[in-house]
Backbone as a chain_set.jsonl record, in Angstrom:
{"seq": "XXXXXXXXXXXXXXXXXXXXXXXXXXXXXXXXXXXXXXXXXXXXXXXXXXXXXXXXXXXXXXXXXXXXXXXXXXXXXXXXXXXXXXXXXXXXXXXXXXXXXXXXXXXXXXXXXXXXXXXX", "coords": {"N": [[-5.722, 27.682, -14.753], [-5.901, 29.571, -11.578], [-4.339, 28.818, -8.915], [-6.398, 27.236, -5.692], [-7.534, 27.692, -2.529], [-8.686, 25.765, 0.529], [-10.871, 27.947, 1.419], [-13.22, 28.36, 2.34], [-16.673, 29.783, 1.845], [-19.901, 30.562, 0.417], [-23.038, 29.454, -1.583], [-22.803, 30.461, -4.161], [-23.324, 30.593, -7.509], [-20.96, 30.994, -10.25], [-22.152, 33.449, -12.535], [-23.64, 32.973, -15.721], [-23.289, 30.633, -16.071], [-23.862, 26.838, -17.812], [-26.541, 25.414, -16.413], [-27.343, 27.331, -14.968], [-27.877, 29.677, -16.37], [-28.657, 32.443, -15.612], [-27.0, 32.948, -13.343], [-26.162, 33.394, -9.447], [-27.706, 32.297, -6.916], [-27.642, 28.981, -6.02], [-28.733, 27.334, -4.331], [-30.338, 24.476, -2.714], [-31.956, 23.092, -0.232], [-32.643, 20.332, 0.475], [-30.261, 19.224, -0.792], [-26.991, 17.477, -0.117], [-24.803, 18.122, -0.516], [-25.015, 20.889, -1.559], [-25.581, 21.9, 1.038], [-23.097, 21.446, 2.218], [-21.578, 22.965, 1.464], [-22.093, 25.297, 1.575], [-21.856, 25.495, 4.225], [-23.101, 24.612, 6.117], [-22.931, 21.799, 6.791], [-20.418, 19.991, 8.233], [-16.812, 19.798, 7.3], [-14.127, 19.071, 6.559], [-12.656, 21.238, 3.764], [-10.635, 21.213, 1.373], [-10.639, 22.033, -1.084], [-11.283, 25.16, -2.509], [-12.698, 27.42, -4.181], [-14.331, 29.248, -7.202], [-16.009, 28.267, -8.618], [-15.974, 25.438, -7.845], [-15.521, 22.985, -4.855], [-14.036, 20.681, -3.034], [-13.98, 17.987, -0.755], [-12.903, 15.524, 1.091], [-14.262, 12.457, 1.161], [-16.595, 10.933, 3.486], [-17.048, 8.623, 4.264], [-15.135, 6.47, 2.941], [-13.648, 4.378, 1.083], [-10.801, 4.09, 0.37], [-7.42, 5.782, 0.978], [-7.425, 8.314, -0.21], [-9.837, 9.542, -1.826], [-11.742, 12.052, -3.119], [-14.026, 14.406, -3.334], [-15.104, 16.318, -6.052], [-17.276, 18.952, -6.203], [-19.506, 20.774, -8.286], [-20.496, 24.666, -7.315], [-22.613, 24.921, -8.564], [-25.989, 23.909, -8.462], [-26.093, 21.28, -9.55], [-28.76, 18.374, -10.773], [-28.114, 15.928, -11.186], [-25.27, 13.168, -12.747], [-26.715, 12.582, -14.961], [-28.599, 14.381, -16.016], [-26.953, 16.186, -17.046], [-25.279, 17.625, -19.656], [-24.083, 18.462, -23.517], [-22.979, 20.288, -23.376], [-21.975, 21.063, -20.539], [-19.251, 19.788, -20.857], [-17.42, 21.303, -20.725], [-17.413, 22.213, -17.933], [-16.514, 19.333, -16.769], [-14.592, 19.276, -17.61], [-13.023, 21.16, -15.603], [-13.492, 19.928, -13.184], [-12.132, 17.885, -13.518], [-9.515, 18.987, -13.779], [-9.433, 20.012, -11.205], [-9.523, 18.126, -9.298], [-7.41, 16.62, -10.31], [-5.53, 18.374, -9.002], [-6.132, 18.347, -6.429], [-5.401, 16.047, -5.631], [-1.89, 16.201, -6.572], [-1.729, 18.125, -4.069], [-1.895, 16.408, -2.325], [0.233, 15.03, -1.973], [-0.345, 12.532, -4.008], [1.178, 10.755, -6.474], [1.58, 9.105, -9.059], [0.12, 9.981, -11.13], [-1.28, 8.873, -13.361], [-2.881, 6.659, -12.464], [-5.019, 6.937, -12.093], [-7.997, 5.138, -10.788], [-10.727, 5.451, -10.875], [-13.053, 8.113, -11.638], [-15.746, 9.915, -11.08], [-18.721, 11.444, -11.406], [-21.273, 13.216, -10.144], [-24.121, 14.259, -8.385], [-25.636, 12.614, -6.775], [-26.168, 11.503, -3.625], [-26.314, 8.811, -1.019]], "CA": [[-6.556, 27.768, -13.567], [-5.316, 29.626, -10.584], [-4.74, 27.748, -7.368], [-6.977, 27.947, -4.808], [-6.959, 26.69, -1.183], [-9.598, 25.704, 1.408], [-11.208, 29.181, 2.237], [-14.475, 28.345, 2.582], [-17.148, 30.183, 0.973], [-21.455, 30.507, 0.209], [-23.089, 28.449, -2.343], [-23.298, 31.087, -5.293], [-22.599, 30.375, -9.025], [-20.336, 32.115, -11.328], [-22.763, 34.342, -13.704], [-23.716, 32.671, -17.008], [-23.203, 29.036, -16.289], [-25.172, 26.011, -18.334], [-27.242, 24.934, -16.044], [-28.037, 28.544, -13.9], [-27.836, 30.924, -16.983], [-29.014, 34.415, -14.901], [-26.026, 32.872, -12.092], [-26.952, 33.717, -8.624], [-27.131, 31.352, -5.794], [-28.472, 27.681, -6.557], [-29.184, 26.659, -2.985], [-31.533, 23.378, -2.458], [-31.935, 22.465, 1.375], [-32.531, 18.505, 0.711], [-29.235, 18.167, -0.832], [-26.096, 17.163, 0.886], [-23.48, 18.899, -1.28], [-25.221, 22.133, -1.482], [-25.296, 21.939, 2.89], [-21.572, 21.363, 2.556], [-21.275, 23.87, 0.71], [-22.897, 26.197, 2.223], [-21.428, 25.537, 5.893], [-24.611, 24.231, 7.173], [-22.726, 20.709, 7.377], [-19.111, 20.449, 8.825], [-16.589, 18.747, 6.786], [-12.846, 20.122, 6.098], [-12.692, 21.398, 2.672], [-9.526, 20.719, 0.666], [-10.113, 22.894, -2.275], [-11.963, 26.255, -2.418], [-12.705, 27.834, -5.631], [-14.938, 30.156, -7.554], [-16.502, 27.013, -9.102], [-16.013, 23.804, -7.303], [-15.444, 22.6, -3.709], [-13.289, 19.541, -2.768], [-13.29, 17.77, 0.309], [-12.352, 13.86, 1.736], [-15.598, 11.331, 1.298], [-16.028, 11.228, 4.796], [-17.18, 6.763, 4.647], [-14.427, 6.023, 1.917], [-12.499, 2.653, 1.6], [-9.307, 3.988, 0.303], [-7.062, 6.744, 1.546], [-7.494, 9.475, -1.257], [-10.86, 9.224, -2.128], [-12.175, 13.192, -2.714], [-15.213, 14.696, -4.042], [-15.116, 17.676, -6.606], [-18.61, 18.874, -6.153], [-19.577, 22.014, -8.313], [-21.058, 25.198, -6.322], [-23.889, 25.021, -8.908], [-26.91, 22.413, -7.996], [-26.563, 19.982, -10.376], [-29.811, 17.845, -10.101], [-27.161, 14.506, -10.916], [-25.408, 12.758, -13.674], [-28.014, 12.021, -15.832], [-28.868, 15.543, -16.385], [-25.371, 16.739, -17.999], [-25.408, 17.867, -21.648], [-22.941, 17.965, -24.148], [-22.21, 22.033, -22.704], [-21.48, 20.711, -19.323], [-18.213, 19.259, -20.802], [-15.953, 22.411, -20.127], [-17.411, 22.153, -16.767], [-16.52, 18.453, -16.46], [-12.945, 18.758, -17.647], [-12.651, 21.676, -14.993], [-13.76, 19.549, -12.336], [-10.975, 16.974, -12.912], [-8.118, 19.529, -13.162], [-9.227, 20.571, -9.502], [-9.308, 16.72, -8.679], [-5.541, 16.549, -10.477], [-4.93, 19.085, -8.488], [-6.179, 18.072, -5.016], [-4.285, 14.854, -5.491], [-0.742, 16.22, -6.554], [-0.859, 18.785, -2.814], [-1.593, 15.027, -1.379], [1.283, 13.45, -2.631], [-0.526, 11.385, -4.886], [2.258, 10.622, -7.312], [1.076, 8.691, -10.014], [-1.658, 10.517, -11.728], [-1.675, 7.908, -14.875], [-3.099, 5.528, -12.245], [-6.286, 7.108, -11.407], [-8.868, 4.124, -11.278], [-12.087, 6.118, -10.402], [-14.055, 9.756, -12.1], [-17.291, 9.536, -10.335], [-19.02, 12.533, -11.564], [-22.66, 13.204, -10.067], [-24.424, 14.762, -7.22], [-26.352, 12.248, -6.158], [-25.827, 10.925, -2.544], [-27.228, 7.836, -0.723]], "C": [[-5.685, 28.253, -12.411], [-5.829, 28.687, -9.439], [-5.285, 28.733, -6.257], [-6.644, 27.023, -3.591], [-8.839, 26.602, -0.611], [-10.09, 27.21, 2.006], [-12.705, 29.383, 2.947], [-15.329, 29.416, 1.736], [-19.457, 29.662, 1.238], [-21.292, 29.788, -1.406], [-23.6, 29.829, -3.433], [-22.16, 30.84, -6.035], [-22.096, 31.029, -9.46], [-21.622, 32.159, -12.0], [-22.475, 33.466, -14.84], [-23.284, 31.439, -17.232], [-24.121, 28.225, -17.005], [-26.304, 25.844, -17.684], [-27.909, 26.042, -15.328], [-27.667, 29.667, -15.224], [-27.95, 32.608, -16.624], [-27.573, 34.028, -13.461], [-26.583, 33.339, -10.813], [-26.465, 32.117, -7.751], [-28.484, 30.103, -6.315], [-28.675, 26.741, -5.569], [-29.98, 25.545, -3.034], [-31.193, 23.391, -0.706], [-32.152, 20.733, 1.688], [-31.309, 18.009, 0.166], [-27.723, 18.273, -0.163], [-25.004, 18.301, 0.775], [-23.71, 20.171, -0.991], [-25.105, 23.151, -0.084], [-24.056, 21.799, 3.021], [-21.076, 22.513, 2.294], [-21.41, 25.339, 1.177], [-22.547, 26.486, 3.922], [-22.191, 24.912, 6.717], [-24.07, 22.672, 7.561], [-21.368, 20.79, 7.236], [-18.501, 19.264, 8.106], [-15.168, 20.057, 6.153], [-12.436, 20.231, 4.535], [-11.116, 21.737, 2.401], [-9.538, 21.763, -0.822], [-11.369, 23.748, -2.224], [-12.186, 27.181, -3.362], [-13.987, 28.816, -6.121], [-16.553, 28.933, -8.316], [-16.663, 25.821, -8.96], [-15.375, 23.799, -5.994], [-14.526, 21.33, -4.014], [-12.91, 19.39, -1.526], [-13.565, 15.933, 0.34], [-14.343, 13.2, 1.266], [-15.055, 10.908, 2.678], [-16.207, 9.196, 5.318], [-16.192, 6.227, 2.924], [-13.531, 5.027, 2.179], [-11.121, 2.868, 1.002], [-8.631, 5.811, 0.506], [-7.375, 8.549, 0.883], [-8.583, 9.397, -2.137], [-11.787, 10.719, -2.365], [-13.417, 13.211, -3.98], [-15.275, 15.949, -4.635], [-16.665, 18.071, -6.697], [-18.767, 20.739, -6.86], [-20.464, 23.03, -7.381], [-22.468, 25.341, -7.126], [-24.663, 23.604, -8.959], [-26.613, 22.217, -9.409], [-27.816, 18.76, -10.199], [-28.208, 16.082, -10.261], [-26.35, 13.887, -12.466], [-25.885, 12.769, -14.997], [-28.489, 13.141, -16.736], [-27.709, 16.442, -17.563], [-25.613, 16.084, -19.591], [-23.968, 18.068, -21.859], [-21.99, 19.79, -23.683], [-21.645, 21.503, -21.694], [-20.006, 20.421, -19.689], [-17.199, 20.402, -20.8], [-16.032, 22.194, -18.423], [-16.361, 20.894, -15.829], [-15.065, 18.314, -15.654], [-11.908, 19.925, -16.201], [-12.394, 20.825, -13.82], [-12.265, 18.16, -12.327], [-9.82, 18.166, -13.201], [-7.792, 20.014, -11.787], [-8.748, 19.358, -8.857], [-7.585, 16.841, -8.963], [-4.712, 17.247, -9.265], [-4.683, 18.961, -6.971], [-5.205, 16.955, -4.827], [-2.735, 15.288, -5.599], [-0.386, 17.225, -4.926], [-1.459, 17.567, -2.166], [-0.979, 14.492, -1.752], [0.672, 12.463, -3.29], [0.48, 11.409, -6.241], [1.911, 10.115, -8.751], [-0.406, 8.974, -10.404], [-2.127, 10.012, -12.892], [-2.46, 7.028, -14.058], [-4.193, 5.699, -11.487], [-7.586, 6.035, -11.864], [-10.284, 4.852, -11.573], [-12.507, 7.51, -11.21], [-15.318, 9.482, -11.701], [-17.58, 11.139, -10.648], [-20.815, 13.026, -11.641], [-22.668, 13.868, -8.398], [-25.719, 14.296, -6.042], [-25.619, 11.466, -4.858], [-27.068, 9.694, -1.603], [-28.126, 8.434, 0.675]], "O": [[-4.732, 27.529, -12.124], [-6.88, 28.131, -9.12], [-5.085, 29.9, -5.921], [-5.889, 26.053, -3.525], [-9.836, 27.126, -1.107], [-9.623, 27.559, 3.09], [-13.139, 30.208, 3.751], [-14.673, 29.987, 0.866], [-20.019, 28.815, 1.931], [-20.314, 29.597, -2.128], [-24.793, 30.13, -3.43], [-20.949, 30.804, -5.818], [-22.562, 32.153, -9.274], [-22.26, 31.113, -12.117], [-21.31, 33.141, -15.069], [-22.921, 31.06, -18.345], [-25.274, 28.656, -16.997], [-27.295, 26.13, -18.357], [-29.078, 25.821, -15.01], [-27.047, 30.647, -14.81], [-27.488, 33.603, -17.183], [-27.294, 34.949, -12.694], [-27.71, 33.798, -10.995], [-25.544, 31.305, -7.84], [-29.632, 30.235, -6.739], [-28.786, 25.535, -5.791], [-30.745, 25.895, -3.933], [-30.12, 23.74, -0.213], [-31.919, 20.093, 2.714], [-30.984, 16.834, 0.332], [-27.43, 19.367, 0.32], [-24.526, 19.068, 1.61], [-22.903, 20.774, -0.285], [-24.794, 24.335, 0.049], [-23.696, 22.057, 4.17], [-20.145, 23.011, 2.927], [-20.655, 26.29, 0.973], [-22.906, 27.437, 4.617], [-21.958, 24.698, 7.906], [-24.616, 22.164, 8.54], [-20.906, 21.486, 6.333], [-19.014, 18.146, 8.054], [-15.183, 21.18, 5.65], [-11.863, 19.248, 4.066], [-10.473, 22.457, 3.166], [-8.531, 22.114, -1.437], [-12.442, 23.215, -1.94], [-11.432, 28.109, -3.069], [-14.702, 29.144, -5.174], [-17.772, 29.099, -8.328], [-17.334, 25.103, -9.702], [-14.543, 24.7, -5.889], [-14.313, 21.004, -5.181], [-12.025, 20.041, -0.971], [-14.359, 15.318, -0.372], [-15.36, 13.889, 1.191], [-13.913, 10.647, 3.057], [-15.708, 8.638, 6.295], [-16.766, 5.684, 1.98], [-12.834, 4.832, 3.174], [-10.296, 1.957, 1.082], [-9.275, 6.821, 0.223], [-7.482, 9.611, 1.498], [-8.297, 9.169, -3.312], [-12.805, 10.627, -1.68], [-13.656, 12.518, -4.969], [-15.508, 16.864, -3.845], [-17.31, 17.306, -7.414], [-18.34, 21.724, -6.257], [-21.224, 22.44, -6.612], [-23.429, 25.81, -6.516], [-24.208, 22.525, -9.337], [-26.919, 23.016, -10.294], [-27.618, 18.143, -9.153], [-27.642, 15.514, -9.327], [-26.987, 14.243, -13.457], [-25.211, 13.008, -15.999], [-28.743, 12.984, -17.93], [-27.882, 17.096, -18.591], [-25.876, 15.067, -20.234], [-23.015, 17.978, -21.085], [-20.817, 20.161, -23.73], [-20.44, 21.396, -21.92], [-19.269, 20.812, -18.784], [-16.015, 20.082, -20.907], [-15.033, 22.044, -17.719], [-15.718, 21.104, -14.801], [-14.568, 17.914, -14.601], [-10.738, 19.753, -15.859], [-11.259, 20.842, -13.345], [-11.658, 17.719, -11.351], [-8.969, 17.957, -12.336], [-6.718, 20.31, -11.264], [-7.82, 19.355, -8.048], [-6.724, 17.077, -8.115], [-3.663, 16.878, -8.737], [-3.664, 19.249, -6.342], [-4.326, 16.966, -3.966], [-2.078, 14.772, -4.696], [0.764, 17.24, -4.489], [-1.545, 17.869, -0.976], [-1.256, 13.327, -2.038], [1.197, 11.358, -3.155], [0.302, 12.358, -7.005], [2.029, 10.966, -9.633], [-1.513, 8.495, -10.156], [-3.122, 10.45, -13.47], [-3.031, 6.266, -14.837], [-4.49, 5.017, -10.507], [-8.089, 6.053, -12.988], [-10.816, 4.663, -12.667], [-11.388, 8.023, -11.237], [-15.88, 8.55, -12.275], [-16.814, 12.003, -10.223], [-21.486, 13.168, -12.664], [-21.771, 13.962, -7.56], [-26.356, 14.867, -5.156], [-24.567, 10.858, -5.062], [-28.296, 9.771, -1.59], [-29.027, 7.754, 1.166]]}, "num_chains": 1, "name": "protein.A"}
């Protein structure tokens, strides 16, 4: 995976994904991620990619707390098939990744994978 940085970016999918097969842009306007995503809500993004976003949980109770959110709507959880799992394992090498340019040191001692796009 090349490294990417915070560049910001529109909410369109790579071409020929599981869940958006024709690729294209997978916009919703009721959900949070996709408005982050999209610029429409302000929030300093930490990782910038062709495929996934990463920035801070902005009400989080411990210091290094980030959110890999792909750029394609996911409706949540629940929905993810057994294809999704290339996606999954992408989504934590970005996480690995956001954590080692925060000095997170010990990456055997990750308690947490929260992997969904639902928000309260």
């Amino acid at each position: 995976m090349a490294a990417e940085t915070a560049t910001g970016g529109a909410a369109v999918a790579p071409n020929g994904t599981p869940d958006n097969p024709e690729g294209g842009n997978c916009y919703q306007d009721d959900c949070l991620f996709c408005r982050i995503i999209s610029g429409e809500e302000k929030t300093e993004l930490l990782y910038t990619g062709e495929e996934f976003v990463c920035f801070k949980d902005v009400k989080s109770g411990v210091p290094h707390h980030y959110l890999v959110v792909p750029r394609v709507h996911m409706e949540n959880c629940k929905t993810l098939k057994q294809e999704h799992i290339p996606i999954v394992r992408r989504m934590m090498e970005v996480g690995r990744l956001v954590l080692q340019q925060n000095m997170v040191t010990d990456l055997d001692d990750i308690r947490c994978l929260c992997i969904c796009r639902l928000w309260p």
